[in-house]
C-alpha positions, 0 to 999 in steps of 0.5 A: 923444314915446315912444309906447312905453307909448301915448298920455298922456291929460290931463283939464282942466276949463275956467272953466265947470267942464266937464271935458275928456280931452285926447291929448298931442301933445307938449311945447316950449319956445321964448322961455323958456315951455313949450307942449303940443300935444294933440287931444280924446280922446273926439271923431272926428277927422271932428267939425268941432270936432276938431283941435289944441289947444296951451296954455302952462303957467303958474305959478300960486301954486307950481303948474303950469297950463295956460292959454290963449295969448291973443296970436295972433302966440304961438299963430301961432308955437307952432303953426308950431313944432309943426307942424314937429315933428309933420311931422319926426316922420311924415318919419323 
C-alpha cells in the first residue's frame, strides 16, 4: 500500500451502533476472499486494546461490507499472511 498521499482512514460502526475510525493497514486476497488489515485511528499504540484488526469484505444485498472473521483457523491465516506482508515491507 502507497503511502504517498498518507494513510487511509475508514469509519465503521459496529452492531451496537457505535462508530469507529480505523487506519488501513493493507488489502489481500487469499482462497478467493479479500481481507483488510487496519489499527484504531484515535488510540495510543500503548492502550492495552490497541493493535491489529483484520475483517473480510463480504457481499451483501449488492453491497461491500466488512464483517468479522469468525473461524479462528481463517483469521490464524489471514493474520500469518499479513504479518508476512507487513514485515516484508519494513525489510525492503
Amino acid at each position: 500500500m502507497s503511502e504517498e498521499y498518507g494513510p487511509d482512514f475508514v469509519s465503521v460502526t459496529d452492531d451496537e451502533g457505535n462508530e469507529f475510525e480505523l487506519e488501513h493497514l493493507g488489502t489481500l486476497e487469499q482462497d478467493g476472499r479479500t481481507y483488510m488489515a487496519f489499527v484504531p485511528a484515535d488510540m495510543d499504540e500503548d492502550d492495552e486494546d490497541f493493535g491489529l484488526i483484520l475483517l473480510k469484505v463480504i457481499q451483501q444485498d449488492g453491497e461491500e461490507l466488512l464483517a468479522d472473521i469468525d473461524d479462528e483457523q481463517e483469521l490464524n491465516a489471514v493474520y500469518e499472511r499479513f504479518m508476512e506482508e507487513l514485515f516484508e515491507d519494513e525489510e525492503e
